[in-house]
N, CA and C atoms as an extended XYZ file, in Angstrom:
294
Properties=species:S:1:pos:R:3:atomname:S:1:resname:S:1:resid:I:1 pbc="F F F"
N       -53.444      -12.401       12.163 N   UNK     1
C       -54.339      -13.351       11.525 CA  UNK     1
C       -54.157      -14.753       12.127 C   UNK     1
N       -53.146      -15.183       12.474 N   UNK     2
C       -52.617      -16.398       12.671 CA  UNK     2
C       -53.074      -17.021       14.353 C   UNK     2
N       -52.956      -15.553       15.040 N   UNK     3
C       -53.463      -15.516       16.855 CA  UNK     3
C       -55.256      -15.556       16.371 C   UNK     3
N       -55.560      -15.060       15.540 N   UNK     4
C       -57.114      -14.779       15.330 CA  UNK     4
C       -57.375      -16.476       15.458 C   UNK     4
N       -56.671      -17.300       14.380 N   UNK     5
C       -57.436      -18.149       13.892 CA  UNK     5
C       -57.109      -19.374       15.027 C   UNK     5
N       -56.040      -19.135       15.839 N   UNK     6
C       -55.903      -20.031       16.484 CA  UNK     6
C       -56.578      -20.078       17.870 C   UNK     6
N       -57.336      -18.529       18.452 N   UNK     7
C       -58.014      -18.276       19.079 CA  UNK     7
C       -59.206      -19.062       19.037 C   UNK     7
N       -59.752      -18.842       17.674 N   UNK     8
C       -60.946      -19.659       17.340 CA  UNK     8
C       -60.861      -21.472       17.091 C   UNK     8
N       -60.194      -22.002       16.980 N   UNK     9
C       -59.732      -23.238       17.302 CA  UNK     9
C       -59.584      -23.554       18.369 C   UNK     9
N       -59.056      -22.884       19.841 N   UNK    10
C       -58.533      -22.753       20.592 CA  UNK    10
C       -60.004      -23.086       21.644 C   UNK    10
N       -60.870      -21.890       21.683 N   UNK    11
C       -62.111      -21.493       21.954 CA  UNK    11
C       -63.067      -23.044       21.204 C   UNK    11
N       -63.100      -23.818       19.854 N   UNK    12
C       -63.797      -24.353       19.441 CA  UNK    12
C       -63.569      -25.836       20.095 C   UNK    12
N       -62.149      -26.193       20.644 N   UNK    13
C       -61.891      -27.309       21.423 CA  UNK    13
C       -62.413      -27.195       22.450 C   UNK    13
N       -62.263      -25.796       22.931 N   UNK    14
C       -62.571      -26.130       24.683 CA  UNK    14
C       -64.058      -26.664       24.459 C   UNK    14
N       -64.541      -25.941       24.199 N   UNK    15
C       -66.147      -26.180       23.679 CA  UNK    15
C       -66.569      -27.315       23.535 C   UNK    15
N       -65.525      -28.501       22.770 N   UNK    16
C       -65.568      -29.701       22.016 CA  UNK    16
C       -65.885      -30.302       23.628 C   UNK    16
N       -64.327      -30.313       24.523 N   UNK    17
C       -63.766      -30.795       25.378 CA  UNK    17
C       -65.057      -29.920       26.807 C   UNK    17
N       -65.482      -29.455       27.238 N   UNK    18
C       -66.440      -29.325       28.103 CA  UNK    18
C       -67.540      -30.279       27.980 C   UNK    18
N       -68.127      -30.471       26.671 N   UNK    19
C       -68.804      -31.309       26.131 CA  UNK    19
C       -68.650      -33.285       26.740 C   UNK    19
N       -67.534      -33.169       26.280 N   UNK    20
C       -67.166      -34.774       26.447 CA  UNK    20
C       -66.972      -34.706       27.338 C   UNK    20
N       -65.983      -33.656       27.966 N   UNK    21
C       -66.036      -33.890       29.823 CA  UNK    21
C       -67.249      -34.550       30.645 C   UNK    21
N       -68.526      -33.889       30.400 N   UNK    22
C       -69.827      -33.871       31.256 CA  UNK    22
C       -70.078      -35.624       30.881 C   UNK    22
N       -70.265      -35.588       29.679 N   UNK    23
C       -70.154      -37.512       29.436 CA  UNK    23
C       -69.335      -38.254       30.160 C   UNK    23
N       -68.453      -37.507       30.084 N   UNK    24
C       -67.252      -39.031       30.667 CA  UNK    24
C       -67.407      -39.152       32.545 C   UNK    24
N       -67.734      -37.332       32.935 N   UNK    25
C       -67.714      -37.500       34.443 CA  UNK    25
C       -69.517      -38.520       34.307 C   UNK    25
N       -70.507      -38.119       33.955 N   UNK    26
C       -71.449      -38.569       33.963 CA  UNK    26
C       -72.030      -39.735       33.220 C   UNK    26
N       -71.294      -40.689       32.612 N   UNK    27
C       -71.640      -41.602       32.097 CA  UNK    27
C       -71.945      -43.130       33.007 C   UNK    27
N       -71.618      -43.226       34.015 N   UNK    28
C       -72.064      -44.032       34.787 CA  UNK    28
C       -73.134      -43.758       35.840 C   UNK    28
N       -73.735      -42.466       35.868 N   UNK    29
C       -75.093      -42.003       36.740 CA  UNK    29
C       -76.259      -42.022       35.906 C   UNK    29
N       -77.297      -42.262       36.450 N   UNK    30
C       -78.609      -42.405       36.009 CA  UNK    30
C       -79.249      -40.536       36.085 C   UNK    30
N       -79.491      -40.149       35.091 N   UNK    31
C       -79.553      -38.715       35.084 CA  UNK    31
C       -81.518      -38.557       34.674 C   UNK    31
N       -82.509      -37.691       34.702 N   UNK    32
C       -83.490      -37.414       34.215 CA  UNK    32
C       -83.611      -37.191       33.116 C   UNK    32
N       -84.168      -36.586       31.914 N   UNK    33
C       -84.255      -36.084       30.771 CA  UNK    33
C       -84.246      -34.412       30.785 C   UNK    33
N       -85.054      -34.130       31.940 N   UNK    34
C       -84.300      -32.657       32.120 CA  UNK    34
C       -83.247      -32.689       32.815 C   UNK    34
N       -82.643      -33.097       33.477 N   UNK    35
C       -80.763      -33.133       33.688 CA  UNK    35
C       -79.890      -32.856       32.470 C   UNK    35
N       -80.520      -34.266       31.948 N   UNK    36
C       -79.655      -34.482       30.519 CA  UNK    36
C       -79.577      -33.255       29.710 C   UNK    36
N       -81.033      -32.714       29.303 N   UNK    37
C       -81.148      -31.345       28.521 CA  UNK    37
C       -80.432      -30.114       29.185 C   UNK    37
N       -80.282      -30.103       30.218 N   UNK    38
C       -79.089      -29.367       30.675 CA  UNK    38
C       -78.165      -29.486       30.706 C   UNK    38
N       -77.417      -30.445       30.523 N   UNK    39
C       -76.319      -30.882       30.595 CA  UNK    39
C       -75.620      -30.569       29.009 C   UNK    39
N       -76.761      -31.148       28.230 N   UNK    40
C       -76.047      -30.803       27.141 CA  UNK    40
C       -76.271      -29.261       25.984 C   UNK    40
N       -76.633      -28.409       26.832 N   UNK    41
C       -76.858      -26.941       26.665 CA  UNK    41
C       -75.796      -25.970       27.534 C   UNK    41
N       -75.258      -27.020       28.710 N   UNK    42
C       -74.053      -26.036       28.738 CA  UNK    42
C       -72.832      -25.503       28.386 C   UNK    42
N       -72.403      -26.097       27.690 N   UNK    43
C       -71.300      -25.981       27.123 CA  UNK    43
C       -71.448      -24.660       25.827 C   UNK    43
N       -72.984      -24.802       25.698 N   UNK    44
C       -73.206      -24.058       24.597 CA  UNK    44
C       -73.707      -22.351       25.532 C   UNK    44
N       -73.790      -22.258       26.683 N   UNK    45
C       -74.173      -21.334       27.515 CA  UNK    45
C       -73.074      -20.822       27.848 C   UNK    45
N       -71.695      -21.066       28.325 N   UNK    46
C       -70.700      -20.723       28.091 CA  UNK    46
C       -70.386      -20.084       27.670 C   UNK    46
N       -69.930      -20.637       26.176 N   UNK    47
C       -69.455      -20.034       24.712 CA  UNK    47
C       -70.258      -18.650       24.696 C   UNK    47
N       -71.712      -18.681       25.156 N   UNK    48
C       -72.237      -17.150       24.869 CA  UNK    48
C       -71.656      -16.445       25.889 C   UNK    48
N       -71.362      -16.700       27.397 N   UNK    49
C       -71.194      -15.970       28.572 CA  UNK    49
C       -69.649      -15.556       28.314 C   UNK    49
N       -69.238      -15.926       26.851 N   UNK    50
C       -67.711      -15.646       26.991 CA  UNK    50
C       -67.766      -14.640       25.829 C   UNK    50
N       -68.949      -15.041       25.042 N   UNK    51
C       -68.940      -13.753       23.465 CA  UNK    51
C       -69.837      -12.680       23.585 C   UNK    51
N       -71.080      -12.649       24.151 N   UNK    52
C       -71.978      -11.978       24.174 CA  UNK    52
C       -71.561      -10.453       24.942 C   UNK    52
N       -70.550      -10.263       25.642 N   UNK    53
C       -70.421       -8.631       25.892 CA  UNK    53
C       -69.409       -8.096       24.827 C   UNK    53
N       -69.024       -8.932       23.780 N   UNK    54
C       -68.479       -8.108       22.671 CA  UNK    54
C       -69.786       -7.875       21.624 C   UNK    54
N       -70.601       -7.721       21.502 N   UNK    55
C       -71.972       -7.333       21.144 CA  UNK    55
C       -72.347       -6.263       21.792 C   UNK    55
N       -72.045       -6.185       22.892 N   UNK    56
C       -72.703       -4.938       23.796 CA  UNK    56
C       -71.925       -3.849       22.906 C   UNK    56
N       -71.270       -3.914       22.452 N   UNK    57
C       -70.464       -2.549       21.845 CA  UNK    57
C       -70.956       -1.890       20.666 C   UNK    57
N       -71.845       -2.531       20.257 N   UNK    58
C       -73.383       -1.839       19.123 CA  UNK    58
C       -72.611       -1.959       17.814 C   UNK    58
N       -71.509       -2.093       17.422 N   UNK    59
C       -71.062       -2.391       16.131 CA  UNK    59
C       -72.049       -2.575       15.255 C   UNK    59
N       -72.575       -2.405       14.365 N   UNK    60
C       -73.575       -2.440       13.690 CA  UNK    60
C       -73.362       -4.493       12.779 C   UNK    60
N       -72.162       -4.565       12.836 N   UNK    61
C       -71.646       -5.500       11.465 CA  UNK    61
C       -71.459       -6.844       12.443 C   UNK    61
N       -71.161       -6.516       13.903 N   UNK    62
C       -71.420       -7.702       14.930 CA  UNK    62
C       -72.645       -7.772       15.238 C   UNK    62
N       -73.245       -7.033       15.318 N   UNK    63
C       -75.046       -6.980       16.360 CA  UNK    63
C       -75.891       -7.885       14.636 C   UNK    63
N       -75.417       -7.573       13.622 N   UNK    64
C       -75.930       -8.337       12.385 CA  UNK    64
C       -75.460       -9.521       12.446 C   UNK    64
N       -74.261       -9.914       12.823 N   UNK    65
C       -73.856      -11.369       12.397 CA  UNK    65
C       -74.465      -12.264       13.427 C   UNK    65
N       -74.407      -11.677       15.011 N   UNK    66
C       -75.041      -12.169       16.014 CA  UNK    66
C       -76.451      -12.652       15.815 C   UNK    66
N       -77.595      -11.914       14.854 N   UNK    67
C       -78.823      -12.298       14.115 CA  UNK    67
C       -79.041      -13.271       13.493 C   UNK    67
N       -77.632      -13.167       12.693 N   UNK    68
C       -77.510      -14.274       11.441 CA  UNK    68
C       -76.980      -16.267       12.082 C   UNK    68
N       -76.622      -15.893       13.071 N   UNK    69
C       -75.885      -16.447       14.143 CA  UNK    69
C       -77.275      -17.276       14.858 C   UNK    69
N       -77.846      -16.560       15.243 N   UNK    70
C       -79.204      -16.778       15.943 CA  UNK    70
C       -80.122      -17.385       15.068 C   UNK    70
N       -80.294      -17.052       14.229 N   UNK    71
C       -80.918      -18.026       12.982 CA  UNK    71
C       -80.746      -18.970       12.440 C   UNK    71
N       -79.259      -19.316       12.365 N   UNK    72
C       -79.041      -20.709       12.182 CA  UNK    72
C       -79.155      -21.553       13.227 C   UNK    72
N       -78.424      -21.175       13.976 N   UNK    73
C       -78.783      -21.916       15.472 CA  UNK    73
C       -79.657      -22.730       15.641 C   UNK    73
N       -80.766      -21.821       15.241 N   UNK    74
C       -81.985      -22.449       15.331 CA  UNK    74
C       -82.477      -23.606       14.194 C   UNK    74
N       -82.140      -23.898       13.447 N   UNK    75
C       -82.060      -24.587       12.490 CA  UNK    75
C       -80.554      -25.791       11.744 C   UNK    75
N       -80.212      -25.218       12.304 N   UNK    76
C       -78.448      -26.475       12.162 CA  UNK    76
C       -77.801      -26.747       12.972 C   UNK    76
N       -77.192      -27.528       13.185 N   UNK    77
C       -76.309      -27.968       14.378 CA  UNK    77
C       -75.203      -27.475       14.510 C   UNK    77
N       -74.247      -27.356       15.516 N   UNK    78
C       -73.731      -26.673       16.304 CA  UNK    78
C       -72.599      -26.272       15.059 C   UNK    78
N       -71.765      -27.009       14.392 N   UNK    79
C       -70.694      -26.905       13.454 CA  UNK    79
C       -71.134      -25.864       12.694 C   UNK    79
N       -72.091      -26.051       12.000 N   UNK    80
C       -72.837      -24.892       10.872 CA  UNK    80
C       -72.786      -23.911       11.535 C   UNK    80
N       -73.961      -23.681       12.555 N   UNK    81
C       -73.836      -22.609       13.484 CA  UNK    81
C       -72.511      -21.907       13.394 C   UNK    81
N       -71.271      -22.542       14.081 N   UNK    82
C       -70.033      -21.487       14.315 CA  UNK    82
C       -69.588      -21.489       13.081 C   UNK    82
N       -69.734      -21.928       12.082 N   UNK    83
C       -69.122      -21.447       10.554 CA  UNK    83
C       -70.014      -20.332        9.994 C   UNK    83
N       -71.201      -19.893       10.174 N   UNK    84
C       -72.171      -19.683        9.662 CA  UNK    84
C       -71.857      -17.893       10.646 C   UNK    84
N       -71.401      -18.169       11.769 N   UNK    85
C       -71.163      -17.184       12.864 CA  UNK    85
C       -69.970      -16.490       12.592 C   UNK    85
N       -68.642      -17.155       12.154 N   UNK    86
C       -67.658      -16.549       11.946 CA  UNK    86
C       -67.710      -16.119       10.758 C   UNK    86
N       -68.262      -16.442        9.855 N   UNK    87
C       -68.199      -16.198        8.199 CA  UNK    87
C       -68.765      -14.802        8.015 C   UNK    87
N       -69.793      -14.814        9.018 N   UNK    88
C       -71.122      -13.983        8.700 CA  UNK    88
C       -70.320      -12.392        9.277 C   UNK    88
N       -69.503      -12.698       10.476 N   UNK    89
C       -69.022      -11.954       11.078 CA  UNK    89
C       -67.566      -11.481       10.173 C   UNK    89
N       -67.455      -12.120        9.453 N   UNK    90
C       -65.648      -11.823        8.727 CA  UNK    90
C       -66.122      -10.652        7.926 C   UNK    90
N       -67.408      -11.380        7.020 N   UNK    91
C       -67.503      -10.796        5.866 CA  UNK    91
C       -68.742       -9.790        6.439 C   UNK    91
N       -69.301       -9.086        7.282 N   UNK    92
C       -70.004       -7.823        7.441 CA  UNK    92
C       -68.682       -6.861        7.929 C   UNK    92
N       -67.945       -7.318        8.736 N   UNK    93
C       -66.996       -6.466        9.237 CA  UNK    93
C       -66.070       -6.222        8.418 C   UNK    93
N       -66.208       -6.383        7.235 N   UNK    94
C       -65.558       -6.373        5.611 CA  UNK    94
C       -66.587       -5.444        5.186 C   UNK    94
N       -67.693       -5.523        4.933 N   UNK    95
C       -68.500       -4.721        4.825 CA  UNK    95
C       -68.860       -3.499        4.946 C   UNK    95
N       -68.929       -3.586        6.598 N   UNK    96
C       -69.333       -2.351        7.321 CA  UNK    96
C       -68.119       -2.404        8.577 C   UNK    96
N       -67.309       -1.662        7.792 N   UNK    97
C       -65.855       -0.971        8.549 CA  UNK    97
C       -65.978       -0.108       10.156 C   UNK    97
N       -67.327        0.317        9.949 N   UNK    98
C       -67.421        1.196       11.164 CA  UNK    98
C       -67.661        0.556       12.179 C   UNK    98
């Protein structure tokens, strides 16, 4: 439990810290508005290229939370999102054991 949770802390800094990185290397260049919008979508492109093949494994109780995941997303900002992602994911896989 303790490696779980520190994994996810662990994983939620880097995330933090990729973020501020791109600012701090790029805060003195004159960037476009589509630069910028890329810039600040990668960090979040990542995070999927690092979770998204534990989904491939059809779990029924991950491939649901991943939905639930996707829905907020779309509607709250990034914090909600990963609370909304891990919660969703604790408590189906509580759920649905298989």
């Amino acid at each position: 439990m303790l490696m779980t949770c520190l994994t996810i802390v662990v994983m939620a800094l880097m995330t933090y810290l990729t973020r501020i990185a791109g600012y701090l290397v790029f805060r003195n260049i004159e960037m476009g508005q589509r630069t910028r919008q890329v810039m600040e979508a990668a960090p979040g492109c990542v995070l999927i290229a690092v979770i998204a093949p534990h989904f491939a494994t059809g779990r029924l109780a991950d491939v649901l939370a991943l939905a639930i995941t996707i829905a907020v997303a779309s509607r709250f900002p990034l914090l909600v999102t990963v609370l909304a992602g891990v919660a969703s994911a604790g408590i189906l896989r509580w759920l649905l054991p298989l």
